[in-house]
C-alpha positions as a Markdown table, in Angstrom:
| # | Residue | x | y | z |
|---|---|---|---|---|
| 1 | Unk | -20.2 | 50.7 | 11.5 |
| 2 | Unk | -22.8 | 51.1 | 9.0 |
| 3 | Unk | -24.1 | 48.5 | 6.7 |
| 4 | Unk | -22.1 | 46.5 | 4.2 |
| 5 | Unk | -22.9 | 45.5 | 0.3 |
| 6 | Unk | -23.6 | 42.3 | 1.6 |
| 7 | Unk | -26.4 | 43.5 | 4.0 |
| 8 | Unk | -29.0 | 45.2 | 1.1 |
| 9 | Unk | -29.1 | 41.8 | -0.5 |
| 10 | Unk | -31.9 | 41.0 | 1.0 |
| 11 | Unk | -33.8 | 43.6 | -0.9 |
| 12 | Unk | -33.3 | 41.7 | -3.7 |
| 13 | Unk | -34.3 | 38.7 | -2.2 |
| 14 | Unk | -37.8 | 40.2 | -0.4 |
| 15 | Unk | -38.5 | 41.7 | -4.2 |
| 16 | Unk | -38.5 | 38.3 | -5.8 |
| 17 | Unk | -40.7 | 36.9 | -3.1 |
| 18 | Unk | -43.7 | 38.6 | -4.1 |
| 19 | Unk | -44.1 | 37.1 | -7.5 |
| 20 | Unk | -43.1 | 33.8 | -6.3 |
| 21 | Unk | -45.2 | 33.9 | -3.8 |
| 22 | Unk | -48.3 | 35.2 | -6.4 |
| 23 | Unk | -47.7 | 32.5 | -8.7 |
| 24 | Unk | -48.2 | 29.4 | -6.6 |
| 25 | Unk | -51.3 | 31.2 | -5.0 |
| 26 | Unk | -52.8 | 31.9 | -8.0 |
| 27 | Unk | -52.0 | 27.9 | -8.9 |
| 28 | Unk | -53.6 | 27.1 | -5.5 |
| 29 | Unk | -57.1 | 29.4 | -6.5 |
| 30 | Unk | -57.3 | 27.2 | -9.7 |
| 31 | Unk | -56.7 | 23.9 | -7.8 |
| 32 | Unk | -58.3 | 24.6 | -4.2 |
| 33 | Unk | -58.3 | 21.3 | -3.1 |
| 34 | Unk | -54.3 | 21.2 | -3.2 |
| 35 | Unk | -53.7 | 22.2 | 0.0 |
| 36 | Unk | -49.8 | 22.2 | -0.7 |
| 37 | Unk | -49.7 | 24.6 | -3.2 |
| 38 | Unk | -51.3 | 26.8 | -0.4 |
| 39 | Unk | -48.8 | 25.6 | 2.3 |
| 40 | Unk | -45.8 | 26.7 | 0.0 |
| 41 | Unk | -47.5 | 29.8 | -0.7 |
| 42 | Unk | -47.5 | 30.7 | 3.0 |
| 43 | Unk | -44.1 | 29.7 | 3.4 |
| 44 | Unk | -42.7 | 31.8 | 0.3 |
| 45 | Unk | -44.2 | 34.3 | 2.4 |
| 46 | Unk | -42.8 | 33.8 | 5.6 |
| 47 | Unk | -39.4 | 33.9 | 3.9 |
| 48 | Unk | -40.4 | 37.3 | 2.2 |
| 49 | Unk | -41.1 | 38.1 | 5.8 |
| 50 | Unk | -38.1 | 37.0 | 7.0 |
| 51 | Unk | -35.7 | 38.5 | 4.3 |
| 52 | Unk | -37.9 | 42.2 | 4.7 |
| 53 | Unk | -36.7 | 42.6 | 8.3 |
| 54 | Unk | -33.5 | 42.2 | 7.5 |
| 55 | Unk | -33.9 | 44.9 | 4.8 |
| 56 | Unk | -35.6 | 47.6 | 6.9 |
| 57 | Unk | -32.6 | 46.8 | 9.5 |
| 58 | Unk | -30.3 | 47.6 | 6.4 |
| 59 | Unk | -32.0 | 50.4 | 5.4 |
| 60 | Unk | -33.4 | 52.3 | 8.7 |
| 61 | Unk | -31.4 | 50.2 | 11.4 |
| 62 | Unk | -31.7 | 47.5 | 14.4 |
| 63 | Unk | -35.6 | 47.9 | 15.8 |
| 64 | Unk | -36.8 | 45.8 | 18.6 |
| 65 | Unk | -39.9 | 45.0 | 16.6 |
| 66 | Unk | -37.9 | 43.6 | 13.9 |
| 67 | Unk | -35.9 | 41.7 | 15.4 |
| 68 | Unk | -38.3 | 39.6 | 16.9 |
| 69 | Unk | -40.2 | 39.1 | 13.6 |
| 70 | Unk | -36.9 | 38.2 | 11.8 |
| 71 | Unk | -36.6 | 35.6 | 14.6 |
| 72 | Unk | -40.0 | 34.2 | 14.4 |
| 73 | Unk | -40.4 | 34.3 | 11.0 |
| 74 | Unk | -36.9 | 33.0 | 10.2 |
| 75 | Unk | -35.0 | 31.1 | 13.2 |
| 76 | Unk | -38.7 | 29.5 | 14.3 |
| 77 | Unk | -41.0 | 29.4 | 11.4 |
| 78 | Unk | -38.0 | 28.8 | 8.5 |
| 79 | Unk | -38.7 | 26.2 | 5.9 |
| 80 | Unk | -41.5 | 24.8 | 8.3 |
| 81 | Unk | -44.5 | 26.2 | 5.9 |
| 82 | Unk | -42.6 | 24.9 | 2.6 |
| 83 | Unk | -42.4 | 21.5 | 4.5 |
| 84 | Unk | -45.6 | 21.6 | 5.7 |
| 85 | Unk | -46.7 | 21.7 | 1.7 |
| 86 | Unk | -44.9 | 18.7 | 1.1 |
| 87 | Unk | -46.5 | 17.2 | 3.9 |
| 88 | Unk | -49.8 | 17.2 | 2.5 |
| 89 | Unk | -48.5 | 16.5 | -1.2 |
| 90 | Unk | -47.1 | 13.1 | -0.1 |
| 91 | Unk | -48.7 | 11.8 | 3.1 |
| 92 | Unk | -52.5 | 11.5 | 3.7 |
| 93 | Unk | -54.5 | 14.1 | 4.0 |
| 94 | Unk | -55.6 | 13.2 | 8.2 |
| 95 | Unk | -52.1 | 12.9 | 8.8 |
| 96 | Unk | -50.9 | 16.1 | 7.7 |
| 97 | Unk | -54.0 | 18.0 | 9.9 |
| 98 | Unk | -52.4 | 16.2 | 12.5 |
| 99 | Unk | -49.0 | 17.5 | 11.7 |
| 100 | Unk | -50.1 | 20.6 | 11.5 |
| 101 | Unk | -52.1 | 20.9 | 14.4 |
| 102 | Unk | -48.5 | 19.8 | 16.1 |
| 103 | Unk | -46.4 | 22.4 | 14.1 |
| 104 | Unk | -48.7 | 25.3 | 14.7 |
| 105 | Unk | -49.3 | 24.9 | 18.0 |
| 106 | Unk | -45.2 | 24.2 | 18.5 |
| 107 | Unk | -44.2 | 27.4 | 17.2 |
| 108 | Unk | -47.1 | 29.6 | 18.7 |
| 109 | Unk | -45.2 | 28.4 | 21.8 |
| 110 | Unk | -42.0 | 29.0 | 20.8 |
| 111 | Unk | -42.8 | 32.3 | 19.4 |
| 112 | Unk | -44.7 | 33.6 | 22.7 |
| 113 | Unk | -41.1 | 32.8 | 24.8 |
| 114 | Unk | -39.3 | 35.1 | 21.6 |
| 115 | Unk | -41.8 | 38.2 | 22.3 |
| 116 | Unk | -41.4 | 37.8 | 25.8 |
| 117 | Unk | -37.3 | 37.4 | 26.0 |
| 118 | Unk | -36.0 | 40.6 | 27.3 |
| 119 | Unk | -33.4 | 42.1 | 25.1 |
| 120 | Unk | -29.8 | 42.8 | 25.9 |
| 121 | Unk | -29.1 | 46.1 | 24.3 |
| 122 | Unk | -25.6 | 46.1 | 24.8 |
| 123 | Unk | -25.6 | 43.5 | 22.3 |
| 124 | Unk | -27.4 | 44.8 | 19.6 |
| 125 | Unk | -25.4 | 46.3 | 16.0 |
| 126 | Unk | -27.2 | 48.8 | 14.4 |
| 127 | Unk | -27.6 | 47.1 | 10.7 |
| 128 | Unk | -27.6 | 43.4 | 11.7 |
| 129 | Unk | -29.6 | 40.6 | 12.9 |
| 130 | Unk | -28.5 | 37.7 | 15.4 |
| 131 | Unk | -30.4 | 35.8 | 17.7 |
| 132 | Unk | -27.2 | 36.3 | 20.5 |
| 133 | Unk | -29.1 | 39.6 | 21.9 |
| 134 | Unk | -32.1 | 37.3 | 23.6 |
| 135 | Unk | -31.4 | 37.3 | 27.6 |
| 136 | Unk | -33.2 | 33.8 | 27.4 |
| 137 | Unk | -30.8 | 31.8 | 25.6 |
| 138 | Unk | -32.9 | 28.7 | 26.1 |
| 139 | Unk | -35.6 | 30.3 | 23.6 |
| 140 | Unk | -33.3 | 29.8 | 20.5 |
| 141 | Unk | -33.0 | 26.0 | 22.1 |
| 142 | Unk | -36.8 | 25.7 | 19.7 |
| 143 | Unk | -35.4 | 26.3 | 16.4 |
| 144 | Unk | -33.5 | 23.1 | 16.1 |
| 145 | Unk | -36.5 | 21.4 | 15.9 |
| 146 | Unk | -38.1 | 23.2 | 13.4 |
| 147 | Unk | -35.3 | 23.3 | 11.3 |
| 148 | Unk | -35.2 | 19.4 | 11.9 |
| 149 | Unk | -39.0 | 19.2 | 10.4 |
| 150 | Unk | -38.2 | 21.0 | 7.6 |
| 151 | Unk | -35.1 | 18.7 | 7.0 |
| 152 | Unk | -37.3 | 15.8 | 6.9 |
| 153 | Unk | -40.2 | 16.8 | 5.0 |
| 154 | Unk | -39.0 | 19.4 | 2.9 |
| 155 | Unk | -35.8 | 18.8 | 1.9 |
| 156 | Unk | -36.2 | 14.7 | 2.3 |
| 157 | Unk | -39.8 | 15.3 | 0.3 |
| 158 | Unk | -37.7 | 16.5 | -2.6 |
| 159 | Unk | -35.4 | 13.8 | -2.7 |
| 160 | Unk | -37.9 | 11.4 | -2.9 |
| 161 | Unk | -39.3 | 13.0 | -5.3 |
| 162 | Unk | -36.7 | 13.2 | -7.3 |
| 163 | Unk | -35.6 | 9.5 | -6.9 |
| 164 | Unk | -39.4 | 8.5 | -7.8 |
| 165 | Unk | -39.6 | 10.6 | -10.9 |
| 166 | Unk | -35.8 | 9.7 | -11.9 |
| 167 | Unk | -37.2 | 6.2 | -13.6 |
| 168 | Unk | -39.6 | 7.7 | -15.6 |
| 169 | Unk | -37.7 | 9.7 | -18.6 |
| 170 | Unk | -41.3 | 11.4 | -19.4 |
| 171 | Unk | -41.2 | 12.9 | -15.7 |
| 172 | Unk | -36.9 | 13.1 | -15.4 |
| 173 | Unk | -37.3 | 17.0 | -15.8 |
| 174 | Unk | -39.3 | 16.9 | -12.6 |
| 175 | Unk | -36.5 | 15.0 | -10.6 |
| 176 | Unk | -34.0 | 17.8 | -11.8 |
| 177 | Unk | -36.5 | 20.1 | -10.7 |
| 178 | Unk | -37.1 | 18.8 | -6.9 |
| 179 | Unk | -33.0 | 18.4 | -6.6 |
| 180 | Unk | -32.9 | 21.7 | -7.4 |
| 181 | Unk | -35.5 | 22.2 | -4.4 |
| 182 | Unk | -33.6 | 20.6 | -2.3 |
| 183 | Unk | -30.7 | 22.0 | -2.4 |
| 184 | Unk | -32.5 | 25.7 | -2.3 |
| 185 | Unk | -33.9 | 24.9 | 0.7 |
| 186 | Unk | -30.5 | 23.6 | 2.0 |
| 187 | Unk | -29.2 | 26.8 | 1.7 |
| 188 | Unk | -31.0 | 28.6 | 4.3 |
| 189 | Unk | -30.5 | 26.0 | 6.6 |
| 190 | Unk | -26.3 | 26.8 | 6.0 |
| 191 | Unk | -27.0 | 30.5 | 6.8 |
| 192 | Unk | -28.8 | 29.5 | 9.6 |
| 193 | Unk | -26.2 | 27.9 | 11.3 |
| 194 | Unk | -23.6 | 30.2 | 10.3 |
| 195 | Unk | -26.0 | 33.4 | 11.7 |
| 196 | Unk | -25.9 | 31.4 | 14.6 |
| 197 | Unk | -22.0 | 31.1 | 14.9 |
| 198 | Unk | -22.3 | 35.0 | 14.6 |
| 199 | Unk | -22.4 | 35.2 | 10.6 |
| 200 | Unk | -25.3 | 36.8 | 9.8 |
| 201 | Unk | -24.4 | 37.6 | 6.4 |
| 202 | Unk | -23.5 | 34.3 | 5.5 |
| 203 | Unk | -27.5 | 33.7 | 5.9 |
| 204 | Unk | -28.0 | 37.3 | 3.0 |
| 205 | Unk | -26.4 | 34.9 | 0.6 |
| 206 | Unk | -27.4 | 31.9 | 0.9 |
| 207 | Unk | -31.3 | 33.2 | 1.3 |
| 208 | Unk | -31.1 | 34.6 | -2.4 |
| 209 | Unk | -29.4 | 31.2 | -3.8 |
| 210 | Unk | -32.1 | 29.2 | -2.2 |
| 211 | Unk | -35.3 | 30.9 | -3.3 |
| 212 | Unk | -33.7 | 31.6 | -6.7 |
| 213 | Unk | -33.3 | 27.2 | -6.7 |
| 214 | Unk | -36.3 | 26.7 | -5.3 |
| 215 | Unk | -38.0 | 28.9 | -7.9 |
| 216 | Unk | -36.2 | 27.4 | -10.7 |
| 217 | Unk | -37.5 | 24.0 | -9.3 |
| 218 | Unk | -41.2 | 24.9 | -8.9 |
| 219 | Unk | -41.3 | 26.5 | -12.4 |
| 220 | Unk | -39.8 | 22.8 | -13.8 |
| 221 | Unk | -41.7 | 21.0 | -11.5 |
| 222 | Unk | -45.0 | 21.8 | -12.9 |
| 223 | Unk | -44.3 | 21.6 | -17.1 |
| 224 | Unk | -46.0 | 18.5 | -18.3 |
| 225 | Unk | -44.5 | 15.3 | -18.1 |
| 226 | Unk | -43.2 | 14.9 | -21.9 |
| 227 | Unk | -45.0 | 12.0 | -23.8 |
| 228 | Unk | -43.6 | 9.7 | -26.4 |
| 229 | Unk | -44.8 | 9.9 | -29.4 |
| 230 | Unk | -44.3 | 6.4 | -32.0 |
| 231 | Unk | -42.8 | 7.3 | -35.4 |
């Protein structure tokens, strides 16, 4: 069966990631010493990386090589980079090394046991992704805990956030803003689990939805706070 509507969303989604990802790098060249602006540039990235595998599969059909980058840079790697930004915005600066020594070094793992997995070809659909086709079905036991980091940092980063700017009405925008970031990078962690259930496309949409809110939320996160002026 060849590819549905739903599957050439992810064009759309890997075509907004480039400017996203441009304009908080170019923010991170201005202000080098914010390592988290770098961080989320990397992950905007990844997710670009993730979302373009799944529309060359769309476009040119199921390829080994791929598929094992859509894992890795998807079912491992995920919001892990995004919450690794938040990581260094809120804690100190030795702890997130540390945390990142432990995430990279995590996932480098992980990822070695995805490019050595034999395949099981008699699984595979020629225009769509799932992680069901790995003969080791232990390997996809790593992106739990991934996707456990990036619920704690990223997506509990942003509610903080938000709850710590909600008091101040000069910096309220910016608690709309990091809800907003929150529930993008929700999102992908409801397509996740669906792709895993066998819903791949359920992942499509909610990838779109998710950078598109977490976009929205960077872009209001970083306007001024507004200042009070006395009549």
């Amino acid at each position: 069966m060849g590819p549905q509507p739903v599957h050439y969303i992810p064009i759309v989604t890997t075509i907004l990631t480039v400017p996203f990802t441009l304009e908080v790098y170019r923010r991170y060249r201005a202000h080098p010493d914010r390592l988290h602006l770098l961080w989320w540039a990397i992950g905007i990235a990844t997710y670009g990386v993730g979302t373009f595998t799944e529309a060359a599969t769309t476009l040119f059909g199921w390829n080994e090589a791929m598929f094992r980058a859509w894992y890795i840079s998807g079912a491992l790697l995920g919001g892990a980079p995004l919450a690794q930004g938040t990581v260094y915005l809120l804690l100190t600066r030795r702890t997130a090394h540390l945390l990142t020594a432990v995430l990279i070094g995590f996932v480098a793992i992980a990822s070695i046991t995805v490019l050595l997995s034999p395949v099981n070809y008699a699984l595979v659909e020629a225009h769509r992704l799932t992680g069901t086709v790995l003969e080791w079905r232990w390997v996809r036991y790593f992106s739990p805990f991934v996707n456990l980091y990036a619920v704690i940092f990223l997506i509990g980063g942003a509610i903080l956030s938000a709850l710590r700017y909600s008091a101040d009405p000069a910096t309220r925008h910016r608690a709309v803003a990091n809800v907003l970031i929150a529930i993008g990078a929700i999102l992908p962690g409801i397509g996740g689990t669906a792709t895993r259930m066998g819903y791949t496309e359920v992942l499509y949409v909610t990838e779109l939805a998710g950078l598109v809110l977490i976009w929205m939320g960077y872009r209001m996160s970083v306007r001024p706070a507004v200042v009070a002026v006395a009549a």
